[in-house]
Every structure is written in structure tokens, then in C-alpha cells.
N, CA, C and O atoms as a Tinker XYZ file with bonds, in Angstrom:
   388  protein
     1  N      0.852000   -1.166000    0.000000    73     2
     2  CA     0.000000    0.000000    0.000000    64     1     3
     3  C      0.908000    1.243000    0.000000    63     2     4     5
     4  O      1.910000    1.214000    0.716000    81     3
     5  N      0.626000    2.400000   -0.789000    73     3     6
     6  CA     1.265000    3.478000   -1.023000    64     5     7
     7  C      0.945000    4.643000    0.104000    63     6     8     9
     8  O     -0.137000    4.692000    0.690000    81     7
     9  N      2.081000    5.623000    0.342000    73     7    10
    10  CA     1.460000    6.745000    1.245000    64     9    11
    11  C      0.812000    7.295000    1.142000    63    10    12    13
    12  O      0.464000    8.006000    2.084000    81    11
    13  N      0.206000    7.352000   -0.049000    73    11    14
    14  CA    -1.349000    7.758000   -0.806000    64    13    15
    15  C     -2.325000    7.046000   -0.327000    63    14    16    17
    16  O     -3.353000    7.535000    0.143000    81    15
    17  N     -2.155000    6.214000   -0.385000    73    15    18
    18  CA    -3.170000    4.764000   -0.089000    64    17    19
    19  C     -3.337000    4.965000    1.452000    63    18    20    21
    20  O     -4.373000    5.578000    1.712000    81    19
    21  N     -2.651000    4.638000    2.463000    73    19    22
    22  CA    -2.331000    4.683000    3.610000    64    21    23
    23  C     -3.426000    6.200000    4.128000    63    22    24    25
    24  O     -4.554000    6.124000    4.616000    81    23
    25  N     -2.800000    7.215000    3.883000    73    23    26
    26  CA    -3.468000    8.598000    3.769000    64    25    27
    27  C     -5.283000    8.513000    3.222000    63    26    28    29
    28  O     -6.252000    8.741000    3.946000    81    27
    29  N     -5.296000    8.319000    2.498000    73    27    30
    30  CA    -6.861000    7.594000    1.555000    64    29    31
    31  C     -7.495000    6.996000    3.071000    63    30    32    33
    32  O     -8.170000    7.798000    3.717000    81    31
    33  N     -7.349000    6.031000    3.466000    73    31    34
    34  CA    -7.673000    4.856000    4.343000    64    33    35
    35  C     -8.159000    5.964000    5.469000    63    34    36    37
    36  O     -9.314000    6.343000    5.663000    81    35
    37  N     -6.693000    6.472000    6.312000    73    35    38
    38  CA    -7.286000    7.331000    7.767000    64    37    39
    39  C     -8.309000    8.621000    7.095000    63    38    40    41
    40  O     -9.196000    8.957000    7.880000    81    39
    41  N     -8.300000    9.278000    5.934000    73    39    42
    42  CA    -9.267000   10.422000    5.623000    64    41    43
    43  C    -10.808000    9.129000    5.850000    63    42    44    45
    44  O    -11.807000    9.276000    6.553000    81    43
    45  N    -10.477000    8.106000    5.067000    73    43    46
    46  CA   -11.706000    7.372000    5.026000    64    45    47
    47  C    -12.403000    6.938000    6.306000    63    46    48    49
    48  O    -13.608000    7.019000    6.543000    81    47
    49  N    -11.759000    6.621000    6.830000    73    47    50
    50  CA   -12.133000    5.977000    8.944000    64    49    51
    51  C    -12.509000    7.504000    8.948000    63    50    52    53
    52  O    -13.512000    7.861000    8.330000    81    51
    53  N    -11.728000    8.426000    9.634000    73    51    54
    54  CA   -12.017000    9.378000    9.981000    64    53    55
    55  C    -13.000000    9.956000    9.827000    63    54    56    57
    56  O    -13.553000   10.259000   10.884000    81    55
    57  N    -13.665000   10.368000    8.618000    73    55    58
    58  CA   -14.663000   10.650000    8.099000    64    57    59
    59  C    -15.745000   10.150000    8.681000    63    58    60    61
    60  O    -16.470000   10.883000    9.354000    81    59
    61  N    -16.065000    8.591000    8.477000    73    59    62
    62  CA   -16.872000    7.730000    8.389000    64    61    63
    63  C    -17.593000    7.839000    9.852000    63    62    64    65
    64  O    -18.780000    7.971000   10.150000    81    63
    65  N    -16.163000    7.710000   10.815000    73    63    66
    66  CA   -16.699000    7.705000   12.359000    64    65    67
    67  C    -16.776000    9.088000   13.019000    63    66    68    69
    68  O    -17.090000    9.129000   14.208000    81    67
    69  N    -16.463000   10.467000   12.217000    73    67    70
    70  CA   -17.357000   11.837000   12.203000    64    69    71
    71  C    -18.631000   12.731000   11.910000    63    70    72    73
    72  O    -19.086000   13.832000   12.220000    81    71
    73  N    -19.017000   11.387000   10.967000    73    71    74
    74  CA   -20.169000   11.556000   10.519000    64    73    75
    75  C    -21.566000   10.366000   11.229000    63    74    76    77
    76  O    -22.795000   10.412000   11.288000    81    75
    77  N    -20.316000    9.240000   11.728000    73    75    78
    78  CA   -21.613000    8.433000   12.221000    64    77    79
    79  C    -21.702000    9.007000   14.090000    63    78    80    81
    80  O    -22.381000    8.428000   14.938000    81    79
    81  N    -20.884000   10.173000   14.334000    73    79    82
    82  CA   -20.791000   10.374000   16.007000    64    81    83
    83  C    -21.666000   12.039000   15.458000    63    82    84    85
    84  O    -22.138000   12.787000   16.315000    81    83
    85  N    -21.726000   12.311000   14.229000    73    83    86
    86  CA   -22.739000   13.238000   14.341000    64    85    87
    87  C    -21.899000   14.658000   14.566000    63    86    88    89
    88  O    -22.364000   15.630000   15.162000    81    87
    89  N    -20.846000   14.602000   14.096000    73    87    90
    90  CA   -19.931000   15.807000   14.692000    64    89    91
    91  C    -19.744000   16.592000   12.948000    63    90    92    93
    92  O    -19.901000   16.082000   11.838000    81    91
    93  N    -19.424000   17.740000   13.280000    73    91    94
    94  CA   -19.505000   18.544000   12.150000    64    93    95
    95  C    -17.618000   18.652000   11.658000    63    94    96    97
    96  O    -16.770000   18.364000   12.503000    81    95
    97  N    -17.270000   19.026000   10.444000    73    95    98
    98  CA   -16.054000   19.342000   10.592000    64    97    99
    99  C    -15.423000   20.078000   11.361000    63    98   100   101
   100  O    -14.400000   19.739000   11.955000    81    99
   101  N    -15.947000   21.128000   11.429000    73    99   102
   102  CA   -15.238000   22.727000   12.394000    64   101   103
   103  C    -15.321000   21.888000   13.491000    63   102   104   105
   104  O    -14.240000   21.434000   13.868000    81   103
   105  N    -16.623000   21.456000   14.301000    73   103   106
   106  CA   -16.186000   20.794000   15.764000    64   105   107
   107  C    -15.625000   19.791000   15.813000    63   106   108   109
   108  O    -15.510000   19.329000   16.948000    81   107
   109  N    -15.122000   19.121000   14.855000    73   107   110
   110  CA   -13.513000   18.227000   14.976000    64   109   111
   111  C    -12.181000   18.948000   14.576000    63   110   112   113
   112  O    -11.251000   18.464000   15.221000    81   111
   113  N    -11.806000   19.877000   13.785000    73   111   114
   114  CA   -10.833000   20.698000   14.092000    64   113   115
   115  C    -11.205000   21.608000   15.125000    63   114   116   117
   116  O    -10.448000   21.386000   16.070000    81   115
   117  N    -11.546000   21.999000   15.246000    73   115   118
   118  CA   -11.443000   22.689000   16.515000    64   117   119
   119  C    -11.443000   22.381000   17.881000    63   118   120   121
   120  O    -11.035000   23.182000   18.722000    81   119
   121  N    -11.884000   21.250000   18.157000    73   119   122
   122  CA   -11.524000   20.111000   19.196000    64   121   123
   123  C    -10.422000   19.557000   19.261000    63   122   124   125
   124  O     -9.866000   19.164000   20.286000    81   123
   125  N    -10.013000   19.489000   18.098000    73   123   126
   126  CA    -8.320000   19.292000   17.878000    64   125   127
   127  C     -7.521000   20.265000   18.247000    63   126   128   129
   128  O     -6.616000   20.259000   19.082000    81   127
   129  N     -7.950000   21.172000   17.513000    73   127   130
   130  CA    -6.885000   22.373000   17.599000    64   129   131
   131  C     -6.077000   22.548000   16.693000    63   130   132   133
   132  O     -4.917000   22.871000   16.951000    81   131
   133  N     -6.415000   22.414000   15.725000    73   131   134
   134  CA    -6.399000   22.173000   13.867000    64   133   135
   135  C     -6.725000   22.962000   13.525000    63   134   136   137
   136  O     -7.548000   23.508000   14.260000    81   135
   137  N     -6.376000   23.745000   12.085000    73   135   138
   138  CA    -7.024000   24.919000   11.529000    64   137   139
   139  C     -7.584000   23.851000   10.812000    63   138   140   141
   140  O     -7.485000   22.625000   10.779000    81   139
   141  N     -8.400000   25.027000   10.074000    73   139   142
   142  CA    -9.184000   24.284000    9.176000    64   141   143
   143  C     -9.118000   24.218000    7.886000    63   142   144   145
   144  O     -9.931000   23.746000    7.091000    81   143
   145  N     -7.570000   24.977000    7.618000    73   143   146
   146  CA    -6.602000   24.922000    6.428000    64   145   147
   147  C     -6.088000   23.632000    6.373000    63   146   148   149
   148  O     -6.022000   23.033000    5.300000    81   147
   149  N     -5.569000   22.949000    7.843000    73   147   150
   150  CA    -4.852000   22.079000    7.663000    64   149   151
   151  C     -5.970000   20.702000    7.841000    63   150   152   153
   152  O     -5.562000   19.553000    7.675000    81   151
   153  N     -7.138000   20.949000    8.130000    73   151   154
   154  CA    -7.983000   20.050000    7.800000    64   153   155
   155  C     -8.839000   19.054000    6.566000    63   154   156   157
   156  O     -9.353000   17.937000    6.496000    81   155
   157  N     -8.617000   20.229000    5.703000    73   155   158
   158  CA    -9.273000   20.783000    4.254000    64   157   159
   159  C     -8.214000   19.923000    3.776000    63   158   160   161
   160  O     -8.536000   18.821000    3.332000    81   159
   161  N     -6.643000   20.366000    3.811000    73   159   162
   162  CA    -5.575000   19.716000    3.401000    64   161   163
   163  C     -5.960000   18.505000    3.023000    63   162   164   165
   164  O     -6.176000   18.100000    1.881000    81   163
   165  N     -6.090000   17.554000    4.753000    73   163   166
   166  CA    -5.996000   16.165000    4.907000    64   165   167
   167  C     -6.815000   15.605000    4.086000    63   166   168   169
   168  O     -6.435000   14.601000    3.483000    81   167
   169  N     -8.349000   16.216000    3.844000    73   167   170
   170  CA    -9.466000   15.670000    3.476000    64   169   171
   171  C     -8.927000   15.276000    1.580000    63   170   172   173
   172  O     -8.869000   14.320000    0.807000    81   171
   173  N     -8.650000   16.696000    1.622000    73   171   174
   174  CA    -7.871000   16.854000   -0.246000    64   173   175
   175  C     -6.795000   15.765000   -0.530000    63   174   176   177
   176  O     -6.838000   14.660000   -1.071000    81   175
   177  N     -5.828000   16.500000    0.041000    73   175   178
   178  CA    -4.639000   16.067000   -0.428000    64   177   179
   179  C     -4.263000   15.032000    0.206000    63   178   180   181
   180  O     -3.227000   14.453000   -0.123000    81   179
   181  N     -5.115000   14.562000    1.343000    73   179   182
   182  CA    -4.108000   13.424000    1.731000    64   181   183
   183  C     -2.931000   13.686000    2.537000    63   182   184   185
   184  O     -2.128000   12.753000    2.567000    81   183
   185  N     -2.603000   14.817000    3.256000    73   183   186
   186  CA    -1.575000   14.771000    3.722000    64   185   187
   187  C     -1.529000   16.013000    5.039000    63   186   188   189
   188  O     -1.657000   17.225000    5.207000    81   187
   189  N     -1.334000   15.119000    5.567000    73   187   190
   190  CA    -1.289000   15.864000    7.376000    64   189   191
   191  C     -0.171000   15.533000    8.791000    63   190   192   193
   192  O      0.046000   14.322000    8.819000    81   191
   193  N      0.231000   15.937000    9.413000    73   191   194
   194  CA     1.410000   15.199000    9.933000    64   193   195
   195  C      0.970000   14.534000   10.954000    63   194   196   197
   196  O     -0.019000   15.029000   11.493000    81   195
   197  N      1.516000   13.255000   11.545000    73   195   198
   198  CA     1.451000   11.818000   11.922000    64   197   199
   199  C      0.767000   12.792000   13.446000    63   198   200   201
   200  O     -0.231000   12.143000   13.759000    81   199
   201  N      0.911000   14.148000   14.567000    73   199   202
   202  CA     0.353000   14.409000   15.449000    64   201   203
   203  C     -1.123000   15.059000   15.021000    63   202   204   205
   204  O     -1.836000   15.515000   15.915000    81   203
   205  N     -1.564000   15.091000   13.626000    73   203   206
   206  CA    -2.681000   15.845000   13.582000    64   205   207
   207  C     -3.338000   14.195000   13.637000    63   206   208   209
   208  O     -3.971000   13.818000   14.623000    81   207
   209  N     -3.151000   13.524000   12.743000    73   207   210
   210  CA    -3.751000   12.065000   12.902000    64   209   211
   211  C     -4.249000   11.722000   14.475000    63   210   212   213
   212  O     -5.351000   11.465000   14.959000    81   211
   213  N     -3.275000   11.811000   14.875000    73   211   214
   214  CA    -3.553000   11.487000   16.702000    64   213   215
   215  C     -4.220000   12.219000   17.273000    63   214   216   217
   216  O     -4.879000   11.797000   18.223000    81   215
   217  N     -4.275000   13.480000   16.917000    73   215   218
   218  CA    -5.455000   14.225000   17.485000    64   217   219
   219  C     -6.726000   14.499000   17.139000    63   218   220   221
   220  O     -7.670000   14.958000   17.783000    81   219
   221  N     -6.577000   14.058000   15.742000    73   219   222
   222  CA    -7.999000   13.945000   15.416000    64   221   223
   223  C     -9.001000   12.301000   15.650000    63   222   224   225
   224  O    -10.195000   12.009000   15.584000    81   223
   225  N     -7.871000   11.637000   15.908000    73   223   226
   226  CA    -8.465000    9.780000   16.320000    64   225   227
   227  C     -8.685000   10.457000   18.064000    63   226   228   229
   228  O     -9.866000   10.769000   18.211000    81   227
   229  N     -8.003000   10.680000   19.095000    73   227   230
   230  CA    -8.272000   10.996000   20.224000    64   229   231
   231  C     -9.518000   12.012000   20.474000    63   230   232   233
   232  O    -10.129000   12.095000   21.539000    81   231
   233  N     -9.807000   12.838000   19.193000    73   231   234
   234  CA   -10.898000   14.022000   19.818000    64   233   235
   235  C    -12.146000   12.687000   19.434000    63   234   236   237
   236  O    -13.089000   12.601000   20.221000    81   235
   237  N    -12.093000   11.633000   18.151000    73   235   238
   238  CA   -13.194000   11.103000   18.326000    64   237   239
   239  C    -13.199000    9.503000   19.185000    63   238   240   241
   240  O    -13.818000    8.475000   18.910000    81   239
   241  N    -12.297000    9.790000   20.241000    73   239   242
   242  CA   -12.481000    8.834000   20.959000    64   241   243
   243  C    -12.173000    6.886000   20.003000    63   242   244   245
   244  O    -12.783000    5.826000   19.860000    81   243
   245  N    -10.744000    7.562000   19.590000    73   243   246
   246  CA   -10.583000    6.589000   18.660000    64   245   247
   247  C     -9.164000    5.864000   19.057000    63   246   248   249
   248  O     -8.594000    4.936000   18.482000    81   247
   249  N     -8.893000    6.388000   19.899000    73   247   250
   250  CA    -7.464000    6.038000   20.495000    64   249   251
   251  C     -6.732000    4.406000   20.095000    63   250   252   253
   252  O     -5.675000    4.250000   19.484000    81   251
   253  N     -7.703000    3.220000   20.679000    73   251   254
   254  CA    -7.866000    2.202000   19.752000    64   253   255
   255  C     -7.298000    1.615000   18.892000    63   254   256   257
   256  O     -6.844000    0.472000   18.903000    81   255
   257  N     -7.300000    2.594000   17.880000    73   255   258
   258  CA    -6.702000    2.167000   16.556000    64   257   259
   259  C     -5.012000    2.703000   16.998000    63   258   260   261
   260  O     -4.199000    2.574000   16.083000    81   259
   261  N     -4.747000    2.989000   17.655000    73   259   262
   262  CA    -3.418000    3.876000   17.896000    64   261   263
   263  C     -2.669000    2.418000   18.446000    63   262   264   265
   264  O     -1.589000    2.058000   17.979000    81   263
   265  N     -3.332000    1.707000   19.406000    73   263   266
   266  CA    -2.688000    0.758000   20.094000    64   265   267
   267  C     -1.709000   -0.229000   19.017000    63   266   268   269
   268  O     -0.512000   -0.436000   19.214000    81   267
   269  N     -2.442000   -0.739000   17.930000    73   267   270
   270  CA    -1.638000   -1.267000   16.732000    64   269   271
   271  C     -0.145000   -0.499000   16.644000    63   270   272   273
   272  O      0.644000   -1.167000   15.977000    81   271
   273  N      0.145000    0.140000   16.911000    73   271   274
   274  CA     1.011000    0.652000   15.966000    64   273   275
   275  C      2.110000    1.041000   17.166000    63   274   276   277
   276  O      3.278000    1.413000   17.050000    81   275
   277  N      1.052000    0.746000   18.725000    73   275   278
   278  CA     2.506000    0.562000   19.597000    64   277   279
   279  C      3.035000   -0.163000   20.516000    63   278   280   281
   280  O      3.633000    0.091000   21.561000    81   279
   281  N      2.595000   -1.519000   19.742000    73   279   282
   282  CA     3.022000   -2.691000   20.272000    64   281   283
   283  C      3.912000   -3.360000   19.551000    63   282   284   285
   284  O      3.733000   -3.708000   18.384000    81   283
   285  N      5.088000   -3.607000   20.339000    73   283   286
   286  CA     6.524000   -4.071000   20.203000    64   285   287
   287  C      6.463000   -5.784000   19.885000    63   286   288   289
   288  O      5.538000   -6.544000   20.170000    81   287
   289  N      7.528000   -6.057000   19.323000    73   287   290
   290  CA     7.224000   -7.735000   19.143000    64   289   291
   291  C      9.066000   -8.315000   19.538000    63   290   292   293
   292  O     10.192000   -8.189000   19.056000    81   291
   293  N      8.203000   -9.159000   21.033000    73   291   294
   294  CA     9.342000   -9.996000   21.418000    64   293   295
   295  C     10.711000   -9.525000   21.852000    63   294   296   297
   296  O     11.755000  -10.076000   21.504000    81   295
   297  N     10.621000   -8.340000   22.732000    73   295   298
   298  CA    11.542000   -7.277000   22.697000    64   297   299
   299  C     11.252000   -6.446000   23.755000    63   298   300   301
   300  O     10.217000   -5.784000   23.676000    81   299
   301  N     12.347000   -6.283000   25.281000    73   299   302
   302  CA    11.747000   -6.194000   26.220000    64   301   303
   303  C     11.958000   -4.361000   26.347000    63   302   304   305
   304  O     11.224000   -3.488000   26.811000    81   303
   305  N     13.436000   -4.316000   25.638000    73   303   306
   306  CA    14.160000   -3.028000   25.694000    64   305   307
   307  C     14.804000   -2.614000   24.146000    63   306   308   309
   308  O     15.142000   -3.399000   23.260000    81   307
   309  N     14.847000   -1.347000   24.133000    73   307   310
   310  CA    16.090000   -1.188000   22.912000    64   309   311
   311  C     17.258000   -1.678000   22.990000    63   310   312   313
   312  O     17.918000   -2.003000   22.003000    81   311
   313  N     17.710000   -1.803000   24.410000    73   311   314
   314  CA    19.164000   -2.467000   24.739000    64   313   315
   315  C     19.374000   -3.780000   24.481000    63   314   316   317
   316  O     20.505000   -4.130000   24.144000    81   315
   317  N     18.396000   -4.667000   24.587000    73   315   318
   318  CA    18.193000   -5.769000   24.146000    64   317   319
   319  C     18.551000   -6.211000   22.743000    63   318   320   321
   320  O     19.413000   -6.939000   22.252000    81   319
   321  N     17.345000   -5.336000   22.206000    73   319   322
   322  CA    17.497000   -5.318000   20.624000    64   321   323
   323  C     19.264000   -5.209000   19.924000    63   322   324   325
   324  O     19.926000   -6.024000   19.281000    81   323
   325  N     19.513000   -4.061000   20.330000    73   323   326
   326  CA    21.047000   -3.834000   20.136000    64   325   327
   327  C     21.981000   -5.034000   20.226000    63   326   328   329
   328  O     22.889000   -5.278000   19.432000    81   327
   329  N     21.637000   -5.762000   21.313000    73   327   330
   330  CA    22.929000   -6.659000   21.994000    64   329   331
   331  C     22.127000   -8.123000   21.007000    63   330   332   333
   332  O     22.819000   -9.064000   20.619000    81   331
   333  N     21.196000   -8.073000   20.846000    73   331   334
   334  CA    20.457000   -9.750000   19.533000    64   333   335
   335  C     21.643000   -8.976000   18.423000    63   334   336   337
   336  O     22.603000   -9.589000   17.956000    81   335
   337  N     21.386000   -7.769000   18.185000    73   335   338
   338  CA    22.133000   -7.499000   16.671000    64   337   339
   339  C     23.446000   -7.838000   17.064000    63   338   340   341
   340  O     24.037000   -8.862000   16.723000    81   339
   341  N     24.036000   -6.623000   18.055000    73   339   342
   342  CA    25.386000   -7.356000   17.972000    64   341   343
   343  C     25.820000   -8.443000   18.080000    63   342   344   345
   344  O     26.994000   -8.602000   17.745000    81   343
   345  N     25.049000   -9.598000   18.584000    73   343   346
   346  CA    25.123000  -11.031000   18.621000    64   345   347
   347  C     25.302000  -11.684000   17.704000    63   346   348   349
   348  O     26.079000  -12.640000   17.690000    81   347
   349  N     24.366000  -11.157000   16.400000    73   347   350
   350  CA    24.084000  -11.625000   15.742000    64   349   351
   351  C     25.136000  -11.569000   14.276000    63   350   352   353
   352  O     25.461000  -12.440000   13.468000    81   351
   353  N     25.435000  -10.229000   14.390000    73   351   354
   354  CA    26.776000  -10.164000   13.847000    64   353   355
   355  C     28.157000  -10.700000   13.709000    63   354   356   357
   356  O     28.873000  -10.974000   12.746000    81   355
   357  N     28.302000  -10.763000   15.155000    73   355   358
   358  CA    29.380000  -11.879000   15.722000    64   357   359
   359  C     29.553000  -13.462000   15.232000    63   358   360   361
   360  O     29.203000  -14.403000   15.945000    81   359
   361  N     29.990000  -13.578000   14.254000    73   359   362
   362  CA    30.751000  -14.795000   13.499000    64   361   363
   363  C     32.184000  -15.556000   13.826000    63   362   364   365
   364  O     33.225000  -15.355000   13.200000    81   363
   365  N     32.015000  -16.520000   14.993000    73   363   366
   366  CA    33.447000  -17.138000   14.925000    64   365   367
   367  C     33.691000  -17.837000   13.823000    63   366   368   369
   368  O     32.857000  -18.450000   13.157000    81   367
   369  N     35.154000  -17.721000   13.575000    73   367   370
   370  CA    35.995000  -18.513000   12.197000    64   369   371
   371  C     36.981000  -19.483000   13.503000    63   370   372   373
   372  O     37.699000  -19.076000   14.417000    81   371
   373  N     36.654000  -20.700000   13.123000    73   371   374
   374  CA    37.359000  -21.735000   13.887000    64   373   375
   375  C     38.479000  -21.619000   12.683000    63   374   376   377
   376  O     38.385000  -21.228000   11.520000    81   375
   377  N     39.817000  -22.238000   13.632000    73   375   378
   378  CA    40.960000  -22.268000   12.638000    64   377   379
   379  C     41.298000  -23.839000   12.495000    63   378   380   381
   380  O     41.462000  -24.616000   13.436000    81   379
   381  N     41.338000  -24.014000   11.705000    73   379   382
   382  CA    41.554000  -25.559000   11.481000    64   381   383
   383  C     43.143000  -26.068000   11.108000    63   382   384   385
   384  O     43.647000  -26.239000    9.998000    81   383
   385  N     43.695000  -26.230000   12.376000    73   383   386
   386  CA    45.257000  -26.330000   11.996000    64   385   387
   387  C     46.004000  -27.598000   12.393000    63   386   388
   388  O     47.199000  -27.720000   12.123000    81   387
């Protein structure tokens, strides 16, 4: 899926669950705290930055969908992560003499 595509998708949710909670545009930017330049944007063009997203899923009580995206897999720390890589890097050459 393209960042077009991706972009397409949240205008589409968004929409969908603003119109079925009965809320008008202005009282979702403005509950945000969004102009409504940069609202217009998202709706158009597709393109808004990753904290307007979050604030416009949180003003409609959408938080939810946020959880996906911050859950870690199999991985307790970054330090962890680091020390699997450097592990993992680490290649003994036995010498055969």
C-alpha cells in the first residue's frame, strides 16, 4: 500500500466515524486544535502530519486504533534489541590447523 493509499484509508475511517458520532467538521478541528486549512488539506490532499492524525483519532475517541502501531514484538528493551544485533553479527571462524 502506497502513502497515498495509507493517507486515503485514515481520511476514510475518519470521516466515516465523524459523521456516524454526528460531529460537524469545524467541531472536529477545533476540538483538535487544527485549523481548518490544515484540515481541508488532509481531506484533499491526503496529507497531514502523523500528530494531527492522533489528534484527530483521540478528539473522536478513537485512540484504539493507535494501540496497533505501539506494540513491540518480542523485545523487552532497545538495549536488548542492540545486543540480539550485535550477537548476531558476531561470526566465529574456527581455525583448522
Amino acid at each position: 500500500m502506497s502513502n497515498y493509499e495509507l493517507m486515503e484509508k485514515f481520511v476514510d475511517i475518519i470521516e466515516k466515524e465523524r459523521i456516524r458520532q454526528n460531529i460537524k467538521q469545524s467541531e472536529l478541528y477545533n476540538s483538535c486544535g487544527i485549523s481548518s486549512s490544515a484540515y481541508a488539506k488532509f481531506l484533499k490532499n491526503k496529507n497531514t502530519s502523523f500528530t494531527n492524525i492522533i489528534k484527530i483519532l483521540v478528539a473522536l475517541n478513537m485512540q484504539d486504533n493507535i494501540e496497533g502501531l505501539l506494540t513491540s514484538k518480542n523485545f523487552i528493551s532497545i538495549k536488548e534489541i542492540r545486543l540480539k544485533q550485535k550477537n548476531s553479527n558476531r561470526k566465529r571462524v574456527r581455525n583448522e590447523s
